[in-house]
N, C-alpha and C positions, 0 to 999 in steps of 0.2 A: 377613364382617360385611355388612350390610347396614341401609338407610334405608327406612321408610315414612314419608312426608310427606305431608302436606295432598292434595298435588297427583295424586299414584301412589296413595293408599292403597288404591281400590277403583276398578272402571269400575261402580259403582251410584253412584246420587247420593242411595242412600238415606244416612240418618246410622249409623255405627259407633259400633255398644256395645261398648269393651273390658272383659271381666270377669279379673280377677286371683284366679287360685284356684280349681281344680277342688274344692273340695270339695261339702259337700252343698248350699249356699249357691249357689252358683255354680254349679253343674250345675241345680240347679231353676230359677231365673233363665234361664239359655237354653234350657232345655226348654221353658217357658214362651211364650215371643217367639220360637218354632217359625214362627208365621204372622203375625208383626207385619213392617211395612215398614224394617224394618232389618238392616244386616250384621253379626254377633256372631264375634268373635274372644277367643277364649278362651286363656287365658295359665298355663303353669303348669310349675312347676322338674321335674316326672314326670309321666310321659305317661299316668298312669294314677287313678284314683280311687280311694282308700280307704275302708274300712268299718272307720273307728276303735271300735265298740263291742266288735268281734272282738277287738284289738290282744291284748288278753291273753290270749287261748286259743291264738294264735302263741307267745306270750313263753315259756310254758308247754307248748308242744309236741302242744296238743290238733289242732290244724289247722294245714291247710298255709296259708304268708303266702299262695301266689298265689292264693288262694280266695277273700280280703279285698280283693284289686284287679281292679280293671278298667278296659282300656282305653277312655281319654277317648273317641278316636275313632271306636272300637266303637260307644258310646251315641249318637252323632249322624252315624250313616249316611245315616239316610234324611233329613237338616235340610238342604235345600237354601243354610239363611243364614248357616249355621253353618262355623267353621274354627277350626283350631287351631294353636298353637306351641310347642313345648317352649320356654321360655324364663324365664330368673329375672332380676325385676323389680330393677332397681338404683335407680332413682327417679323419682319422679312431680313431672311440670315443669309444672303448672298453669296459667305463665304464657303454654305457647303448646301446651297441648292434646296432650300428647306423654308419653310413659314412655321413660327409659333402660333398656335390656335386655342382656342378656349377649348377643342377635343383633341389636342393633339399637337404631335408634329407630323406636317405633310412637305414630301420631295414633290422638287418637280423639275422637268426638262429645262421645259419653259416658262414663263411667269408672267402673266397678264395683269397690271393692276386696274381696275375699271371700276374703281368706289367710289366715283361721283362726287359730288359735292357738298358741302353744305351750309348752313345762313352763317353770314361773316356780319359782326359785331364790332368788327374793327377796331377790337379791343379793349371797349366799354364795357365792364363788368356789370354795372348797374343796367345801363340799358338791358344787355343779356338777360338778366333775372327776370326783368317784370318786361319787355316786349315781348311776344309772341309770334316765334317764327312757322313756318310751314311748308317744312321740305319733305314731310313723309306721311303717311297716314296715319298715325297714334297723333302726330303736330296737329294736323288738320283736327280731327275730332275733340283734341285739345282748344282748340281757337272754336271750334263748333257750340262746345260746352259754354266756352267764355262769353261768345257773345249772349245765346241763349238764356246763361241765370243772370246776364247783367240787362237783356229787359225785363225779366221776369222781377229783378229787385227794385228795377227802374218802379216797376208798378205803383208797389208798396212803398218804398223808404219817401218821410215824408221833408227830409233832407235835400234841399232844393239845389243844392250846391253837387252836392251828390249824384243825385238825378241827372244833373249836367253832366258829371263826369263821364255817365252810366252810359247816355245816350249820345256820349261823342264816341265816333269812330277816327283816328288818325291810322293813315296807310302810309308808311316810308320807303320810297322806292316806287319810278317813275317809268320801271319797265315792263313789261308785258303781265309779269304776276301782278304788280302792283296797279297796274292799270284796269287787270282785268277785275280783281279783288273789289275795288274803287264801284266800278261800274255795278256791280253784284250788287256790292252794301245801300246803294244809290238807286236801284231797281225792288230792293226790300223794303226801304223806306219810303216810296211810291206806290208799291202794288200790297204787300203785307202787311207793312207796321198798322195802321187802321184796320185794318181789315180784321186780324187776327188777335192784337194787344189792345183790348177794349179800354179805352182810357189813356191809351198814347198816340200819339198827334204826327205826321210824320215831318210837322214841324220844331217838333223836341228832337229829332235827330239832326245830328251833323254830320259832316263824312268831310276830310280831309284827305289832301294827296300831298306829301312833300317830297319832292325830286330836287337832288342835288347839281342836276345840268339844268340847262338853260331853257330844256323844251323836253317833253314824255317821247317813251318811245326811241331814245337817242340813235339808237339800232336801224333804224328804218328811215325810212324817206320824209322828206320836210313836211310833204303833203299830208303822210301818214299821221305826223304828231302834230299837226294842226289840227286836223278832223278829231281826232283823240280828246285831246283840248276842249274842246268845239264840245264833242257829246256828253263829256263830263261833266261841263260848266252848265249845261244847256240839261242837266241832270242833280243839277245842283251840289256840286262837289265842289270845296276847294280848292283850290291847287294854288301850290309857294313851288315854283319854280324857283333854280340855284341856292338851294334852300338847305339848310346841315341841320338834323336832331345834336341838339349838342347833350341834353340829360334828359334823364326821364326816372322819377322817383317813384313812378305807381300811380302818379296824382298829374303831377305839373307835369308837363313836357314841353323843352324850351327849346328854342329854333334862332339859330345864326344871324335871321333877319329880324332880332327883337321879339319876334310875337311869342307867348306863354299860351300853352291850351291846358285847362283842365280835361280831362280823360282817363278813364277807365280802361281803353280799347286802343292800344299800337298794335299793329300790326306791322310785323317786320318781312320786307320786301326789298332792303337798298344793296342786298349784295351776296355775291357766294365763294367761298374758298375748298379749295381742293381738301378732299379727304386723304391723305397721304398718311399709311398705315408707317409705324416706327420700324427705321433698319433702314431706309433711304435717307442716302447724305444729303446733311440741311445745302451745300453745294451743288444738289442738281435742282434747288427748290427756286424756280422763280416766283415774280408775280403774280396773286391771287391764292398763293399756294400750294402751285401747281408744277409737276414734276419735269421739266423739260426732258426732251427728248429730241432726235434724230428724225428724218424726212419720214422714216419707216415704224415711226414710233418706238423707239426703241430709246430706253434709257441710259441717257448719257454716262458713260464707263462701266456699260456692263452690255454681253453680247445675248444673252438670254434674257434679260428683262426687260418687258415692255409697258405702256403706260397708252391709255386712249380713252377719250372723253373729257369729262369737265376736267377730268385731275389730271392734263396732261398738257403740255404746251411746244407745239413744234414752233420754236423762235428761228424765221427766218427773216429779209429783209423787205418781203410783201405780205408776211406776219409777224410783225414784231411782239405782239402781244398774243401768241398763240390763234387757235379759230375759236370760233366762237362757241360759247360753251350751252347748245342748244340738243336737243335729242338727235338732227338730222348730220350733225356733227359724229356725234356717239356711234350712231349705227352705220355712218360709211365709213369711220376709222378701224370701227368691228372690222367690217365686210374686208375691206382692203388688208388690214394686219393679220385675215387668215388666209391671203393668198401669199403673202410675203413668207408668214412661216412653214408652207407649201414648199415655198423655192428656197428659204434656209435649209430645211429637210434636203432636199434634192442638192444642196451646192448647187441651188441657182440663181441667175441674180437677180436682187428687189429691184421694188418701183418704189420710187417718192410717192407717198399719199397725196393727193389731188382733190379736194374739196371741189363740192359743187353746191351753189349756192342756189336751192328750189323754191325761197323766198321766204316769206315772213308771215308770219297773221297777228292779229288780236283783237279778241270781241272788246266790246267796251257795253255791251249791254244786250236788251231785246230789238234785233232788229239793225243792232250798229256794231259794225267791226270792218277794218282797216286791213288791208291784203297790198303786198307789195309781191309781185312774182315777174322777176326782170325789169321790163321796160315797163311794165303793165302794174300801174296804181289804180287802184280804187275803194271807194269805201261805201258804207252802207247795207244793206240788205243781203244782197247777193254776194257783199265780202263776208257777211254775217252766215248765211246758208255755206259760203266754201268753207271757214272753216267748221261748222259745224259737219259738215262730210268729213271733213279731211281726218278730224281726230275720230271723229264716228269712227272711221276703218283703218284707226291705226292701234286700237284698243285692241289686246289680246285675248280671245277665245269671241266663240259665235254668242256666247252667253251672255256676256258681257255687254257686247255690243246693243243684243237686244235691250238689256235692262235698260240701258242709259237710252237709248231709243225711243222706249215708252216714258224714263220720265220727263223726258227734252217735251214729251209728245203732250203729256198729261199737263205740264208745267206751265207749257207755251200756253195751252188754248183757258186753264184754270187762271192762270196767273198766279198761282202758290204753290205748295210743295208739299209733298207728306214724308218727310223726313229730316225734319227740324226736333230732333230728339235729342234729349239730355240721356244718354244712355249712361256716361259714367259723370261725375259732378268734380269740376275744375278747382281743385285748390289755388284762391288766390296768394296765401300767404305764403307755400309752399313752390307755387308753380306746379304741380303736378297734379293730377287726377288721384281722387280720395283712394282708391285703391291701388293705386301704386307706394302711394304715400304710409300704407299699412304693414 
């Protein structure tokens, strides 16, 4: 263990930005102050960066997880201002400019929280244990495992009731993840499940969508969650629109609107709440669980703390509900809150952060995805190829890229995957992977 204090913390006498959170937030933000007159120390519980939009083509066995990460350090080779820590934030002490850390205590000038999000359970303990969220990549490989030894048992168990359980999938949540999950599961049991599970039918699977609003996709255009709709149904997937999980025992999972599903497989998709590390007053916490803040991001009664991305909420009255808590959000709050801290440095004066909204995607399968960019809807093919570009070159390192390249390449023209791997074995009783579990 170790201390950074006031005194030791650098031999610059520039002032230290610490930012909490490699995500996309926080990586743009010191990308940014590349050449500003300050030392950037960069905090985060994994030393690497994730590309949550993939998360479910891991979950599902399309691509390999390490293809979605990339090392923190990697990205900031050549940033002379830049450093890093593996370290998980225990709490922020505002009163003398410091965070407690699992290595330490670290000062800082300035304080960037940018810890993202993560799956809101809305305070059902039960659902929490035995659903299955997938906000990271050990989740995802987690959900990967799951489904994988629940057809493998499907095979064998001669338990008919069971077998049903094994070979329902239910997905909660109606937005992009969950749509896009949906389509996945729906494209496996079409192109794979016979192909690969000698003696499973792809009419022993089910696939369910339950969305709590009135229509998928709520985020986008009418057109958009019609089409949605449309390729799902037309893919053979459920869907219970305005629809609440109310429990889920591991077995039953029962729904607002009277129906009961036997199920093995929730997948949880219906919401996300702010990561807000302790030391921030439960009075600057709004809605979602998210830290509000001021036009420059900056957190409400304090002049050096600031807050951007999921876990942050500028409430004003053509945002009532903060912006939206999407990557393209994260990375212009980065951008923008290191020109601001630029002209704090200098006594000069901010700008209100200014969103720009570059539009929306979501596949819903081979061939089909839904694209809103302004005025301009369209769905199909060619919204299916944009977003496959669009994330194609928003993955971090050339490496990467490629990987996922060839197996989009291999995937498309086989119609399978080779990375449907049970690398570690899912405890169901426990929820956890056998060797964590040890």
């Amino acid at each position: 263990m170790f201390t950074v204090t006031s005194e030791d913390k650098t031999n610059s006498s520039r002032p230290r930005v610490v930012i909490v959170g490699g995500g996309f937030g926080g990586l743009a933000l010191a990308q940014k102050l590349k050449n500003a007159p300050v030392d950037i120390l960069l905090l985060d519980k994994h030393n690497y960066h994730t590309f949550q939009p993939l998360l479910y083509q891991v979950a599902i066995g399309s691509i390999e997880a390490d293809s979605i990460g990339f090392p923190i350090r990697r990205i900031f080779t050549k940033q002379n201002n830049f450093s890093f820590n593996l370290a998980e934030v225990q709490k922020v002490n505002p009163e003398d400019n410091t965070i407690s850390t699992d290595v330490g205590t670290i000062h800082y000038d300035y304080l960037v929280i940018a810890t993202g999000s993560n799956t809101n359970f809305f305070g059902n303990e039960q659902i929490e244990h035995f659903a299955m969220p997938m906000k990271n990549i050990p989740e995802a490989l987690n959900l990967r495992s799951l489904i994988l030894q629940n057809l493998e048992t499907a095979l064998v168990t001669t338990d008919m009731r069971e077998k049903f359980a094994l070979m329902t999938f239910v997905v909660v949540g109606g937005g992009p993840t969950g749509v896009e999950l949906s389509g996945a599961l729906a494209e496996m049991r079409h192109l794979i499940l016979g192909k690969d599970y000698h003696g499973l039918s792809k009419y022993d699977m089910r696939v369910y969508l339950v969305e709590g609003k009135d229509r998928l996709l709520a985020a986008m255009s009418p057109q958009a969650s019609e089409k949605a709709k449309k390729f799902l149904t037309d893919a053979d997937v459920t869907i219970f629109n305005s629809a609440h999980v109310q429990s889920y025992d591991g077995f039953y999972l029962t729904i607002d609107n009277g129906k009961t599903i036997k199920t093995r497989n929730v997948l949880w998709a219906a919401g996300v709440k702010g990561e807000v590390p302790d030391g921030i007053p439960a009075e600057t916490i709004t809605r979602g669980n998210r830290i509000q803040t001021d036009e420059i991001n900056r957190v409400k009664g304090y002049q050096n703390i600031f807050a951007i991305g999921d876990v942050s909420a500028i409430i004003t009255p053509e945002t009532p509900n903060g912006h939206p808590g999407v990557a393209p959000t994260a990375i212009q709050q980065g951008q923008w809150l290191a020109k601001n801290l630029v002209h704090l440095i200098k006594n000069e004066p901010t700008k209100p952060f200014i969103y720009k909204d570059k539009g929306s995607l979501a596949t819903i399968g081979r061939n089909q995805a839904v694209a809103d960019l302004g005025k301009l809807r369209f769905q199909g093919f060619f919204a299916w190829l944009l977003w496959g570009v669009v994330h194609l070159m928003s993955l971090a390192g050339f490496a990467n890229k490629g990987i996922i390249f060839f197996s989009w390449f291999l995937n498309y023209f086989t119609k399978n995957s080779d990375n449907r791997l049970i690398i570690r074995s899912f405890n169901t009783e426990t929820r956890r992977t056998n060797e964590a579990s040890k």
